[in-house]
PDB file of N, CA, C, O and CB in Angstrom:
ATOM      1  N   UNK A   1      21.055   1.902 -25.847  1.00  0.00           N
ATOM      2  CA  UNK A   1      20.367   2.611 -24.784  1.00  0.00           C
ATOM      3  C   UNK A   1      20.652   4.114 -24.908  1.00  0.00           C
ATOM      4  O   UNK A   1      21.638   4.678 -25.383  1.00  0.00           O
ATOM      5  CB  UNK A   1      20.803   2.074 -23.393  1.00  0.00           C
ATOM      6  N   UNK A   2      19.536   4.620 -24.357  1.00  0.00           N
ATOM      7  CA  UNK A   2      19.816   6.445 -25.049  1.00  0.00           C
ATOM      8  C   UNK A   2      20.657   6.766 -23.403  1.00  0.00           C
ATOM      9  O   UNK A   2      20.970   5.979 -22.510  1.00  0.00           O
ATOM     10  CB  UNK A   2      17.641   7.915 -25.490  1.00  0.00           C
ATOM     11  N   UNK A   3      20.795   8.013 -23.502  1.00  0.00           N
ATOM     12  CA  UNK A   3      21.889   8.834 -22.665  1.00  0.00           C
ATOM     13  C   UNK A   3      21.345  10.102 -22.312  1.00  0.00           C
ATOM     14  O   UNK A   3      21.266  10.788 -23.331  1.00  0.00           O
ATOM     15  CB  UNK A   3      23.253   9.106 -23.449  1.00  0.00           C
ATOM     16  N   UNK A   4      20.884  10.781 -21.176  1.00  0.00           N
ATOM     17  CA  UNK A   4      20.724  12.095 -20.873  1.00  0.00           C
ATOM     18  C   UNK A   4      21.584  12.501 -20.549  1.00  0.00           C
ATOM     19  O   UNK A   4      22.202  11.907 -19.666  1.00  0.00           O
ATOM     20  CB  UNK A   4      19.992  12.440 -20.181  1.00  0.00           C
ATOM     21  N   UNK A   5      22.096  13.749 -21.096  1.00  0.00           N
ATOM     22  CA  UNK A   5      23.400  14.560 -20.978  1.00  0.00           C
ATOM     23  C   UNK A   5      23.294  15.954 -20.665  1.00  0.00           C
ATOM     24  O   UNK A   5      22.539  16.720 -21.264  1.00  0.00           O
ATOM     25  CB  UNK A   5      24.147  14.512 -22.188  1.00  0.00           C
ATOM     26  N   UNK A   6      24.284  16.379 -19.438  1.00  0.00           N
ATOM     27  CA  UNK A   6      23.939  17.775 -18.971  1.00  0.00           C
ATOM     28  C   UNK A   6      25.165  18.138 -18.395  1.00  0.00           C
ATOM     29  O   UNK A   6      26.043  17.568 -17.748  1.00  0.00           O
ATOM     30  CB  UNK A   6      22.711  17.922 -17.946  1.00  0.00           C
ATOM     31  N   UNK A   7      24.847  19.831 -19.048  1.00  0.00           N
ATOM     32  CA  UNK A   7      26.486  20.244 -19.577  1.00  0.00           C
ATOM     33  C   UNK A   7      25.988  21.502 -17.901  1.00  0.00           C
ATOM     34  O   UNK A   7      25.447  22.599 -18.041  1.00  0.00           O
ATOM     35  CB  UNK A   7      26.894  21.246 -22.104  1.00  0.00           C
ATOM     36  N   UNK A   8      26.318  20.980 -16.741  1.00  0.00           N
ATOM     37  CA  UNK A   8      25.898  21.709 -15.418  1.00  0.00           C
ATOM     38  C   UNK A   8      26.094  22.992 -15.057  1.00  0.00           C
ATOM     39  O   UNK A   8      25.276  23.618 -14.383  1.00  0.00           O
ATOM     40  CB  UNK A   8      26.388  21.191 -14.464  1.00  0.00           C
ATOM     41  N   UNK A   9      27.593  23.642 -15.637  1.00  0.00           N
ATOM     42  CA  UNK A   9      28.116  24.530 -15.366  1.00  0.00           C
ATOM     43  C   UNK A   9      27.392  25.841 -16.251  1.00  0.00           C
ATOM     44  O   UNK A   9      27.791  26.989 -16.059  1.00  0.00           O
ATOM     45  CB  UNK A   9      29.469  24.170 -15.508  1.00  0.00           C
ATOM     46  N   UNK A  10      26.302  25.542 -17.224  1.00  0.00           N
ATOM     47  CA  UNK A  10      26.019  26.633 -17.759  1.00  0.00           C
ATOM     48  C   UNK A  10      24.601  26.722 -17.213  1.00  0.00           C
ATOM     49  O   UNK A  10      23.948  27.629 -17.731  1.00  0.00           O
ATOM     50  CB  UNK A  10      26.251  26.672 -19.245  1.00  0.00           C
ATOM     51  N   UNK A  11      23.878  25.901 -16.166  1.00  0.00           N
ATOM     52  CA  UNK A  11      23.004  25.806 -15.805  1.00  0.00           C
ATOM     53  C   UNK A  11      22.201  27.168 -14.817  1.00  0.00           C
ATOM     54  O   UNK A  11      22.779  27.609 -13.824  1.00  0.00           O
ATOM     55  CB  UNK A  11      23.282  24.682 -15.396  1.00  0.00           C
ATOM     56  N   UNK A  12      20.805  27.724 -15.270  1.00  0.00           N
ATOM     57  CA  UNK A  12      20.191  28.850 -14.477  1.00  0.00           C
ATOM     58  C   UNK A  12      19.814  28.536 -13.077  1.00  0.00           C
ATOM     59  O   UNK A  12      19.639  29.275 -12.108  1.00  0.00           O
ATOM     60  CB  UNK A  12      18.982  29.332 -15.143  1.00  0.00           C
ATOM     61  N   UNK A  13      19.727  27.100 -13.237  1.00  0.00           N
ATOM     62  CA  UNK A  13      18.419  26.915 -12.122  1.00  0.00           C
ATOM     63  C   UNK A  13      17.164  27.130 -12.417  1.00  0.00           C
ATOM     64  O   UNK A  13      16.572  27.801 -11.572  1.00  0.00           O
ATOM     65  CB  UNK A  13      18.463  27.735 -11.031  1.00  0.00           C
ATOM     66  N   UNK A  14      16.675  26.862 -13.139  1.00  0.00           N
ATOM     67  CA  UNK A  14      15.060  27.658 -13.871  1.00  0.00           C
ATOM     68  C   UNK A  14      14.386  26.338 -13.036  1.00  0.00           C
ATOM     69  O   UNK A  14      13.351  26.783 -12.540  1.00  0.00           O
ATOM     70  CB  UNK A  14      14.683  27.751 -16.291  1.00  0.00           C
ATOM     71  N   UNK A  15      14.533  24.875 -12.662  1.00  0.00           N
ATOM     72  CA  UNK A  15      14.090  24.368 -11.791  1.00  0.00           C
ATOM     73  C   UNK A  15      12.785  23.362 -12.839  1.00  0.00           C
ATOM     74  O   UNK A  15      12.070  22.426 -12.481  1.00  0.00           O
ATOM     75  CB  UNK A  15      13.724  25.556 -10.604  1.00  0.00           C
ATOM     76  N   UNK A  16      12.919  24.139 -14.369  1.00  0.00           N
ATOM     77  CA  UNK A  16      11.889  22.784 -15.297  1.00  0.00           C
ATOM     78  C   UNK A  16      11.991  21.717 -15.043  1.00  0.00           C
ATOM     79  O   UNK A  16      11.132  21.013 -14.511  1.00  0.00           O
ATOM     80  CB  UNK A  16      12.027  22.494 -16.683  1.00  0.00           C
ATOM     81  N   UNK A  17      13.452  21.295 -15.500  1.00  0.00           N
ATOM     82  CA  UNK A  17      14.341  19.689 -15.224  1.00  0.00           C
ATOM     83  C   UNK A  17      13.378  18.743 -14.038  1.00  0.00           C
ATOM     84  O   UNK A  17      12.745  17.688 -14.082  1.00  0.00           O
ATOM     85  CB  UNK A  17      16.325  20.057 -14.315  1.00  0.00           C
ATOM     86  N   UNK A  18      13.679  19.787 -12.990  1.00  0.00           N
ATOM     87  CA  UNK A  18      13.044  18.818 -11.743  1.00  0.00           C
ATOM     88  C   UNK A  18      11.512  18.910 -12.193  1.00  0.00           C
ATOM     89  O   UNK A  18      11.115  17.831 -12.635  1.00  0.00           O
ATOM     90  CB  UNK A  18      13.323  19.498  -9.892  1.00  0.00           C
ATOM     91  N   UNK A  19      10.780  19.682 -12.193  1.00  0.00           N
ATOM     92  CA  UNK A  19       9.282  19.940 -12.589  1.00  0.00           C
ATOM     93  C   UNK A  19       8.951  18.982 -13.190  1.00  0.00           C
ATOM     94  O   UNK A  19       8.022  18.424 -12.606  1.00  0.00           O
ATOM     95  CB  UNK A  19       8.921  21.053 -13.374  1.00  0.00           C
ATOM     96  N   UNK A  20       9.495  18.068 -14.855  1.00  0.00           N
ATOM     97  CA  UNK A  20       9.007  17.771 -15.517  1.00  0.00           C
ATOM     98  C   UNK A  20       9.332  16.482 -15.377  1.00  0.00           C
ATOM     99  O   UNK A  20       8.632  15.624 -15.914  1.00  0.00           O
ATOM    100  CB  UNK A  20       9.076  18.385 -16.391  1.00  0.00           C
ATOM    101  N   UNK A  21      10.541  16.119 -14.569  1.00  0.00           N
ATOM    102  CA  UNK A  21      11.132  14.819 -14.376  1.00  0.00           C
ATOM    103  C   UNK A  21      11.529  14.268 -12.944  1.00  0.00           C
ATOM    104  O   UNK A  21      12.230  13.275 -12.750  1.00  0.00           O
ATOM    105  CB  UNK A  21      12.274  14.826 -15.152  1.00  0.00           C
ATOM    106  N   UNK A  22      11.089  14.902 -12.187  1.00  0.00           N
ATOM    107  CA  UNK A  22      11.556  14.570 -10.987  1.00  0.00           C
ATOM    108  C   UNK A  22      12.290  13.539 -10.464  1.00  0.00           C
ATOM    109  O   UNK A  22      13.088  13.566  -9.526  1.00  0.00           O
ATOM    110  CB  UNK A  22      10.806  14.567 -10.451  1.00  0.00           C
ATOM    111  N   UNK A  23      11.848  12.373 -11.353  1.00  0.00           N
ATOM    112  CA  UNK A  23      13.103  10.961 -10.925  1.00  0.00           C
ATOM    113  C   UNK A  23      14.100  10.792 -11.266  1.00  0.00           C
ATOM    114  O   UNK A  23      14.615   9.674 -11.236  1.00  0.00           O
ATOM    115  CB  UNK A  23      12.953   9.751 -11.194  1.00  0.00           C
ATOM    116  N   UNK A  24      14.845  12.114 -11.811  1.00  0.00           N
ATOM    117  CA  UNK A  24      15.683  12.398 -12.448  1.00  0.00           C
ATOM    118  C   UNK A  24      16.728  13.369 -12.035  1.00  0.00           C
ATOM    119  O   UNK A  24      17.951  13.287 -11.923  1.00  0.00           O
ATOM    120  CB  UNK A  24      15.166  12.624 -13.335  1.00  0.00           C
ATOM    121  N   UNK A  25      15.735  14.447 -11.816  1.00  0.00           N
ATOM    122  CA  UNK A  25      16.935  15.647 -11.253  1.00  0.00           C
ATOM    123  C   UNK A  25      16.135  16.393 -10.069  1.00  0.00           C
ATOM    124  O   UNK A  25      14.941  16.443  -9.776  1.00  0.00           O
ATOM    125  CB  UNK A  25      17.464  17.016 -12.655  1.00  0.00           C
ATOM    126  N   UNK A  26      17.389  16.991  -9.473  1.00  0.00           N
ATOM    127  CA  UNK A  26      17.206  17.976  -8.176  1.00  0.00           C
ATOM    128  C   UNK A  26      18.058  18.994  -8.011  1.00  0.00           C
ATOM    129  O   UNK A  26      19.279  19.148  -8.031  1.00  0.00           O
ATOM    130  CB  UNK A  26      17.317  17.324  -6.931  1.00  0.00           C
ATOM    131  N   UNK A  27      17.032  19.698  -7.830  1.00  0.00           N
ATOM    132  CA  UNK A  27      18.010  21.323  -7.358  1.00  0.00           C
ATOM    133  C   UNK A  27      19.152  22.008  -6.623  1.00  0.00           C
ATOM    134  O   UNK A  27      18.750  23.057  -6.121  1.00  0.00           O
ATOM    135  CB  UNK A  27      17.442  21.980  -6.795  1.00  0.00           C
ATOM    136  N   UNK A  28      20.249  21.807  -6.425  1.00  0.00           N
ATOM    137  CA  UNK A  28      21.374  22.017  -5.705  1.00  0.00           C
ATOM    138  C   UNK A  28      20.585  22.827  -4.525  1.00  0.00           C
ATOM    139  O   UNK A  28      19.809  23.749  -4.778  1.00  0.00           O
ATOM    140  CB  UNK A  28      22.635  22.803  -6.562  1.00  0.00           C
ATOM    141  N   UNK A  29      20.865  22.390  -3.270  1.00  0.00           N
ATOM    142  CA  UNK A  29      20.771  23.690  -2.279  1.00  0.00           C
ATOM    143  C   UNK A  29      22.442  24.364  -2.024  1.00  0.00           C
ATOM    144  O   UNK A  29      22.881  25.198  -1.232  1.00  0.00           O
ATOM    145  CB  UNK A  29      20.010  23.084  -0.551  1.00  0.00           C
ATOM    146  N   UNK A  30      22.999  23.634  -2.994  1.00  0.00           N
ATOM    147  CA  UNK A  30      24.397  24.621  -2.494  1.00  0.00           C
ATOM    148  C   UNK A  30      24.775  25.541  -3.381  1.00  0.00           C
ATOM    149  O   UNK A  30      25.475  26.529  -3.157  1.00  0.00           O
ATOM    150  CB  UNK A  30      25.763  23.851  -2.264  1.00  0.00           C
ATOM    151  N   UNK A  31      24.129  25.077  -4.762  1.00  0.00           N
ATOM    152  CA  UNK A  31      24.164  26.527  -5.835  1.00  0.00           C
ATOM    153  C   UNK A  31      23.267  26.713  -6.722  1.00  0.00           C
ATOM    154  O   UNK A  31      23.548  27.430  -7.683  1.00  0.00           O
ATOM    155  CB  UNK A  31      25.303  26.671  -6.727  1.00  0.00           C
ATOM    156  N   UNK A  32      21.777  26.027  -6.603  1.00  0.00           N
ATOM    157  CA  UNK A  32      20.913  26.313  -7.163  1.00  0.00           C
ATOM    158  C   UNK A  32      20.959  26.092  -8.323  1.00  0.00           C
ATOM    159  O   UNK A  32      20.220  26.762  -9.044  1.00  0.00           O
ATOM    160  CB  UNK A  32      20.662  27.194  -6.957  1.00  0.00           C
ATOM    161  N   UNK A  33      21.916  24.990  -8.982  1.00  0.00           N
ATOM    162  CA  UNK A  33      21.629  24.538 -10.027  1.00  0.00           C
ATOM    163  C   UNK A  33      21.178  23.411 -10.007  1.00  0.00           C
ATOM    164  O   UNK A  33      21.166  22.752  -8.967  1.00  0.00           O
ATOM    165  CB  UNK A  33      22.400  24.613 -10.701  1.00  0.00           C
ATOM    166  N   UNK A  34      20.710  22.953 -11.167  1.00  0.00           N
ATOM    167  CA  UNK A  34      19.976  21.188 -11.404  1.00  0.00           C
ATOM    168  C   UNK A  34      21.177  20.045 -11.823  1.00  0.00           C
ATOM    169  O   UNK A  34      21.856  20.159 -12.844  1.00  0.00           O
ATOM    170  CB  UNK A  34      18.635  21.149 -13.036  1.00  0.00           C
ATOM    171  N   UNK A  35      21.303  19.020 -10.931  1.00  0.00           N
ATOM    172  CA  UNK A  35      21.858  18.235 -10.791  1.00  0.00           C
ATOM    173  C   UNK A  35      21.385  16.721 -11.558  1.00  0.00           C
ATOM    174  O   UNK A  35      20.405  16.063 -11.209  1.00  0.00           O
ATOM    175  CB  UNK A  35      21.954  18.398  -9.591  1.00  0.00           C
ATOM    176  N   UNK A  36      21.978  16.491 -12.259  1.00  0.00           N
ATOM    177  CA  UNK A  36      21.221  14.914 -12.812  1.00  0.00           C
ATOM    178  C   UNK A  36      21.603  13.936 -12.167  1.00  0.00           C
ATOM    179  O   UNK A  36      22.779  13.585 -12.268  1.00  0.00           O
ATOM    180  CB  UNK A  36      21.492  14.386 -14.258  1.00  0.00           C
ATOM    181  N   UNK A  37      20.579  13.145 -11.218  1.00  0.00           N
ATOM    182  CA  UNK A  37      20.672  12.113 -10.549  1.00  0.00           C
ATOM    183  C   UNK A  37      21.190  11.118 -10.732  1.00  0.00           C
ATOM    184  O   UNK A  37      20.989  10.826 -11.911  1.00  0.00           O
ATOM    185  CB  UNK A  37      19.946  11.854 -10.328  1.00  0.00           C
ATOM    186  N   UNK A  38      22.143   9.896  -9.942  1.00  0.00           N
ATOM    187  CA  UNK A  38      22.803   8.919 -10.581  1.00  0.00           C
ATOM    188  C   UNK A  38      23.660   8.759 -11.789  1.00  0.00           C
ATOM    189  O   UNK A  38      24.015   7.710 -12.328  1.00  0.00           O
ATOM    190  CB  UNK A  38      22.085   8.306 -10.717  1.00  0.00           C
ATOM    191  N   UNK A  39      23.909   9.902 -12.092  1.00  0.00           N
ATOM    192  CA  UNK A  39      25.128  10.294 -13.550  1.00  0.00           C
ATOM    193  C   UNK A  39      26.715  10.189 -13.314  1.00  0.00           C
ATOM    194  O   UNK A  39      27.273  10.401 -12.237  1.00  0.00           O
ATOM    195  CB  UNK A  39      24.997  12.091 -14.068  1.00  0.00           C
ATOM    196  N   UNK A  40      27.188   9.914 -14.223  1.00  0.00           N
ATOM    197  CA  UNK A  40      28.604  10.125 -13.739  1.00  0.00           C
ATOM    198  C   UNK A  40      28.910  11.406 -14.350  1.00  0.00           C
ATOM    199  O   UNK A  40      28.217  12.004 -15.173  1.00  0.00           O
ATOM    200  CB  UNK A  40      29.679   8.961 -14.152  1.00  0.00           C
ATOM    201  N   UNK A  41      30.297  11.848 -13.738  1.00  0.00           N
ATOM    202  CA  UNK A  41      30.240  13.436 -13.842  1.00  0.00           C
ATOM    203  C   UNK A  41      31.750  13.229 -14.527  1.00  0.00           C
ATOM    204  O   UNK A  41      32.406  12.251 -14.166  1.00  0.00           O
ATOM    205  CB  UNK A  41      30.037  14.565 -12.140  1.00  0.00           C
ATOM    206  N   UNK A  42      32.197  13.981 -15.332  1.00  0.00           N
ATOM    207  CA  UNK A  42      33.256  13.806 -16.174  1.00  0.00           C
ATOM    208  C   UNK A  42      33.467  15.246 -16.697  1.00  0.00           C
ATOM    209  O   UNK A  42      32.809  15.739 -17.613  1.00  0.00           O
ATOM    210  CB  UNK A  42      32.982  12.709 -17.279  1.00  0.00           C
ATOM    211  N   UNK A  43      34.181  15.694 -16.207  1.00  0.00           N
ATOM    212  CA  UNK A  43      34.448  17.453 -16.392  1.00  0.00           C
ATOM    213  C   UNK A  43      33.341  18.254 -16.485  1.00  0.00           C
ATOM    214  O   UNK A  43      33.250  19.162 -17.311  1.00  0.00           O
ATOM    215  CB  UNK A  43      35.207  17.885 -17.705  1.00  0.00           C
ATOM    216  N   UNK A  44      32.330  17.918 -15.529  1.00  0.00           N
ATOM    217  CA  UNK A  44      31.373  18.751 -15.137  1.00  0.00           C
ATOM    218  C   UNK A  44      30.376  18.748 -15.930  1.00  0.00           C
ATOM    219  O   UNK A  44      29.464  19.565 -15.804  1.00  0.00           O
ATOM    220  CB  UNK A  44      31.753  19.895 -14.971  1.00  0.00           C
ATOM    221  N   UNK A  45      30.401  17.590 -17.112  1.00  0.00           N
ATOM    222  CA  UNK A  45      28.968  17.073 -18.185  1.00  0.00           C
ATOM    223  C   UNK A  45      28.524  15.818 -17.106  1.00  0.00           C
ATOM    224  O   UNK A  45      29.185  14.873 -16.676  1.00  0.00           O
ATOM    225  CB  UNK A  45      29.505  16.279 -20.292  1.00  0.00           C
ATOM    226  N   UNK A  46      27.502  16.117 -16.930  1.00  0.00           N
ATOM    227  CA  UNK A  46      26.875  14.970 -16.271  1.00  0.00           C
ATOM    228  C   UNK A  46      25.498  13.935 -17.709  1.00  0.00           C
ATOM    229  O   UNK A  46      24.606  14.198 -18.515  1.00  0.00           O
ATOM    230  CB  UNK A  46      25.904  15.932 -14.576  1.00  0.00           C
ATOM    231  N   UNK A  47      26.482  12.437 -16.983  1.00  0.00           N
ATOM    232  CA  UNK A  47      25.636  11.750 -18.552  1.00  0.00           C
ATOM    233  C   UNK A  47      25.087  10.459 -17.453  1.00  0.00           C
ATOM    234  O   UNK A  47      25.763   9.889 -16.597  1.00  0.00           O
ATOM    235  CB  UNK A  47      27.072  11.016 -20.453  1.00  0.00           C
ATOM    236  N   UNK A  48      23.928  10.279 -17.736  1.00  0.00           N
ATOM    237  CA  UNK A  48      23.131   9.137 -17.007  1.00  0.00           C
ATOM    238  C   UNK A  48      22.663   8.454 -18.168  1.00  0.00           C
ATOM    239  O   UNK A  48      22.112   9.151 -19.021  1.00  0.00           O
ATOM    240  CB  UNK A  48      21.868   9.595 -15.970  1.00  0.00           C
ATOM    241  N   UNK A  49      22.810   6.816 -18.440  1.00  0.00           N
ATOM    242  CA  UNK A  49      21.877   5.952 -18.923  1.00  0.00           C
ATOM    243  C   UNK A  49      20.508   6.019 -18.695  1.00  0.00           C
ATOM    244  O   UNK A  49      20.045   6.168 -17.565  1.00  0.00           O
ATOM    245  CB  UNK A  49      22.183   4.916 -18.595  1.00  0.00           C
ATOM    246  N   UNK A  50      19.760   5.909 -19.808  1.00  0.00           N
ATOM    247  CA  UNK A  50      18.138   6.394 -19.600  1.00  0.00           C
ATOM    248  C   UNK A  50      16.949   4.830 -20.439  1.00  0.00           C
ATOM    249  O   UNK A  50      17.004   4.002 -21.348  1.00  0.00           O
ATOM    250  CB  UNK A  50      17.907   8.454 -20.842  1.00  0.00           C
ATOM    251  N   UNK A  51      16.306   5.148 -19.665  1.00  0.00           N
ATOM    252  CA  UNK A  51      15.259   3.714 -20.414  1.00  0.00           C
ATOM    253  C   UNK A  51      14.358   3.800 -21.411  1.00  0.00           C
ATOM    254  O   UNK A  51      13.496   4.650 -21.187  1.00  0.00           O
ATOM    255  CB  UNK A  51      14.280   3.067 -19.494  1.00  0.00           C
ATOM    256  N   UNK A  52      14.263   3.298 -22.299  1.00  0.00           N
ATOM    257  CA  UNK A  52      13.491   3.905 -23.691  1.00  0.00           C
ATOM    258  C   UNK A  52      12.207   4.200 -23.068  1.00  0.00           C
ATOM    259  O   UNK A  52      12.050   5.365 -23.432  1.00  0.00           O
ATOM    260  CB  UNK A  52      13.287   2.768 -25.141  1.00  0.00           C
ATOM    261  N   UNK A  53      11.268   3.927 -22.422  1.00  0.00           N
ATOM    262  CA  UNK A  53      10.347   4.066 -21.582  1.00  0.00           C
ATOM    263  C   UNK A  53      10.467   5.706 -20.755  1.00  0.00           C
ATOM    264  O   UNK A  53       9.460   6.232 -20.282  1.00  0.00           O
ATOM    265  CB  UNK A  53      10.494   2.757 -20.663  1.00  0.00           C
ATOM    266  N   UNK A  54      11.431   6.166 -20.707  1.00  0.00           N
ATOM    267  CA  UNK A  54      11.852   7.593 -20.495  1.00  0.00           C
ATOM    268  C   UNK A  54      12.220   8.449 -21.770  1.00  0.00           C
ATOM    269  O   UNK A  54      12.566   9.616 -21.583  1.00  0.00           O
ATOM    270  CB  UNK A  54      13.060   7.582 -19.589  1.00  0.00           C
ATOM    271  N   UNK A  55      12.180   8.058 -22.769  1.00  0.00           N
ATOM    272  CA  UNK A  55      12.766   8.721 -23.614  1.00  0.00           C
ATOM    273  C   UNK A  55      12.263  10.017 -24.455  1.00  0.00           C
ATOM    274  O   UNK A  55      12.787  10.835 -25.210  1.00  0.00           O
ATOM    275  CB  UNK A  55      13.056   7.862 -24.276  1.00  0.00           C
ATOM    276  N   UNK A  56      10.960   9.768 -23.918  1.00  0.00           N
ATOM    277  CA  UNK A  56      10.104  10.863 -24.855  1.00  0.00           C
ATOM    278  C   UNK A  56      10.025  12.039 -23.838  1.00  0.00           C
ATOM    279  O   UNK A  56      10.108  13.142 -24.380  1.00  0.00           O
ATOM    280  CB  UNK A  56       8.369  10.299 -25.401  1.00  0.00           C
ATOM    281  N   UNK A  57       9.862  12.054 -22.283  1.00  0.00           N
ATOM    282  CA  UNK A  57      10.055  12.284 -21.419  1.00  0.00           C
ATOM    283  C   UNK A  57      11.401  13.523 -21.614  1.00  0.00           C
ATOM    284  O   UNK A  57      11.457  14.750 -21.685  1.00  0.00           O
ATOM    285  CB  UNK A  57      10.086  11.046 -20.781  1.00  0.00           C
ATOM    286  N   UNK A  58      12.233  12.549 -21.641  1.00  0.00           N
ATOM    287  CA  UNK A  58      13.550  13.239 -21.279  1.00  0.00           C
ATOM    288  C   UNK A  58      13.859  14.077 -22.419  1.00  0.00           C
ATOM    289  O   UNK A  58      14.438  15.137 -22.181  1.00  0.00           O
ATOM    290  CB  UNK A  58      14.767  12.237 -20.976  1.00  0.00           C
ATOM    291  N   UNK A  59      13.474  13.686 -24.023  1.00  0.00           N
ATOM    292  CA  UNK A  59      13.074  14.835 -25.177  1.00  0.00           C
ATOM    293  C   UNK A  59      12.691  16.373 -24.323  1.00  0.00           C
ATOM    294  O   UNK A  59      13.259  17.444 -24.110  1.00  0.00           O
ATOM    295  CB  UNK A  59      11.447  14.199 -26.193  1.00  0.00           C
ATOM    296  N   UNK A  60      11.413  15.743 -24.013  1.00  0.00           N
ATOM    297  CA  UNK A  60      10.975  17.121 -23.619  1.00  0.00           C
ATOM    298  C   UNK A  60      10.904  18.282 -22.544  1.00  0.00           C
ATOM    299  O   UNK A  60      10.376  19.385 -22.406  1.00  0.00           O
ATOM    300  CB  UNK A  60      10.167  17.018 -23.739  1.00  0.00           C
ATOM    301  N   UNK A  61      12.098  17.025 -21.559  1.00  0.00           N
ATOM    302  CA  UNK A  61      12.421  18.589 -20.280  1.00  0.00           C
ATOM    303  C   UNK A  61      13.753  18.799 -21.540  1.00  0.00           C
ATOM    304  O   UNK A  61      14.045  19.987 -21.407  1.00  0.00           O
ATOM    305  CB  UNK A  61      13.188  18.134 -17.697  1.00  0.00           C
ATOM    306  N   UNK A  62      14.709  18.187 -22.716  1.00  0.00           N
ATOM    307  CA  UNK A  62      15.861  18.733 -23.152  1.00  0.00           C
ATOM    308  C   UNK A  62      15.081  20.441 -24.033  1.00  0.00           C
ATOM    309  O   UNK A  62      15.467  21.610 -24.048  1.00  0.00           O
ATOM    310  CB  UNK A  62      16.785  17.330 -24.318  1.00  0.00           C
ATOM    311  N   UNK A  63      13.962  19.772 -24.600  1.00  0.00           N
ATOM    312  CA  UNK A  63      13.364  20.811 -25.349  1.00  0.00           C
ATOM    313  C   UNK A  63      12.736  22.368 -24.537  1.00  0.00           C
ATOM    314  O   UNK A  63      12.565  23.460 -25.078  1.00  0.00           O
ATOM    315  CB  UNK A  63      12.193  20.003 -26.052  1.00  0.00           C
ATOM    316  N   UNK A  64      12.519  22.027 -23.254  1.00  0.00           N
ATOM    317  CA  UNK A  64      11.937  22.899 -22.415  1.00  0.00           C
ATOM    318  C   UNK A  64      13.074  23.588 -21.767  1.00  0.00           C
ATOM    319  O   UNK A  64      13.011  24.762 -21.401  1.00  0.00           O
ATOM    320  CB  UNK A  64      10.999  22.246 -21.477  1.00  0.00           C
ATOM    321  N   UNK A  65      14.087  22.854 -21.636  1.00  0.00           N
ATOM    322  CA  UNK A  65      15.442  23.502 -20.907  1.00  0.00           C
ATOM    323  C   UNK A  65      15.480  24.978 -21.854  1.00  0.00           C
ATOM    324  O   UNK A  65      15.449  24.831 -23.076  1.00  0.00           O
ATOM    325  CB  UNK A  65      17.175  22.309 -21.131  1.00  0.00           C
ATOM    326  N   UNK A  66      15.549  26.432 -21.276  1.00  0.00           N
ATOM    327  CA  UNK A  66      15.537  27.733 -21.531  1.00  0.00           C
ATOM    328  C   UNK A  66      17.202  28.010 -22.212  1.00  0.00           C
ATOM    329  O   UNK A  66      17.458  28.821 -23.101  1.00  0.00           O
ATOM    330  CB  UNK A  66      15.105  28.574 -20.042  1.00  0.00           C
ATOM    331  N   UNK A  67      18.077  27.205 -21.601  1.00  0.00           N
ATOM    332  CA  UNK A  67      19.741  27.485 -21.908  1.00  0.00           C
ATOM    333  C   UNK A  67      20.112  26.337 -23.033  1.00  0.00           C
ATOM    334  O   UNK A  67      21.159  26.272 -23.678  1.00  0.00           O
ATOM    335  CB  UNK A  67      20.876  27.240 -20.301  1.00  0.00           C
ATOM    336  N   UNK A  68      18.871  25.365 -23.107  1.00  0.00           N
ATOM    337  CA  UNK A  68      19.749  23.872 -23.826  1.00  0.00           C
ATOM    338  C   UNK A  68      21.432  23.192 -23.535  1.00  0.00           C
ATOM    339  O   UNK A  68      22.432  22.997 -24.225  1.00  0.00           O
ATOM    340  CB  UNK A  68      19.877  24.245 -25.508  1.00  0.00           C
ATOM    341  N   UNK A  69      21.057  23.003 -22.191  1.00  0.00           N
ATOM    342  CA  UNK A  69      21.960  22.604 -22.035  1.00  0.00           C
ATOM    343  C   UNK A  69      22.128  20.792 -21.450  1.00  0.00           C
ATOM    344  O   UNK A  69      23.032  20.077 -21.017  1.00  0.00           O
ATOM    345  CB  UNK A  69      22.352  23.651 -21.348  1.00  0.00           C
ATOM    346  N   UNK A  70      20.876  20.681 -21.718  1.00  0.00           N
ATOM    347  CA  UNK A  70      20.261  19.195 -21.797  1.00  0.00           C
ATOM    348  C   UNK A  70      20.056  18.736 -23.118  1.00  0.00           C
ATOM    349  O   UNK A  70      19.710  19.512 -24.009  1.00  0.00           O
ATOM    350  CB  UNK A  70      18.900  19.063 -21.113  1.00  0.00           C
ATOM    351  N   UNK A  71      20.283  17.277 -23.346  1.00  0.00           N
ATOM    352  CA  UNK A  71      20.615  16.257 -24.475  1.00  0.00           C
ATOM    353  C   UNK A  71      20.126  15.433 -24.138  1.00  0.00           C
ATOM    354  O   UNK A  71      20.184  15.141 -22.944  1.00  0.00           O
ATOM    355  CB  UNK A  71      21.810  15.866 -24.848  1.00  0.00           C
ATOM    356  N   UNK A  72      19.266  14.514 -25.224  1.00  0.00           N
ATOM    357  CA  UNK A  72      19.286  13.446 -24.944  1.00  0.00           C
ATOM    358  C   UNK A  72      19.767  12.333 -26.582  1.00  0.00           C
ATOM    359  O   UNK A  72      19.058  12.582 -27.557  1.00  0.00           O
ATOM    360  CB  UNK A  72      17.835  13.344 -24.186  1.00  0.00           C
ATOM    361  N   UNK A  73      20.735  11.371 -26.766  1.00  0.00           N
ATOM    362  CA  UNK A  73      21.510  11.249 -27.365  1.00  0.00           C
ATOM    363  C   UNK A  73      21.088   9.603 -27.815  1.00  0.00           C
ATOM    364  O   UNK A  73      21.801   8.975 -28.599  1.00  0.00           O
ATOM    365  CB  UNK A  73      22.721  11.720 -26.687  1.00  0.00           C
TER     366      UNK A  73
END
């Protein structure tokens, strides 16, 4: 099973993430960064299990991310 991975702390907020995936991520209202939904958080890399059915998907908010700080693995 693939893995979306997001390294949070280097995050702009540019707000694509949510745009392109919405069932996925949301925008902090406490610091305006993008948060990956249902992930576990492990020194501030957030990694969620993803469904091959998402996978091409989640390619392309990693490819659209401006900082690359999205993976998908």
């Amino acid at each position: 099973m693939a893995k979306l991975i997001q390294y949070r702390e280097k995050c702009i907020g540019c707000g694509i993430c949510e745009e392109l995936q919405p069932e996925y991520w949301r925008m902090s209202m406490k610091d305006g960064k993008a948060t990956l939904l249902h992930a576990a958080n492990k020194k501030n890399i957030l990694i969620r299990p993803i469904h091959q059915s998402d996978f091409e998907t989640s390619t392309n908010v990693a490819n659209a991310c401006p900082v690359k700080i999205i993976q998908v693995r």
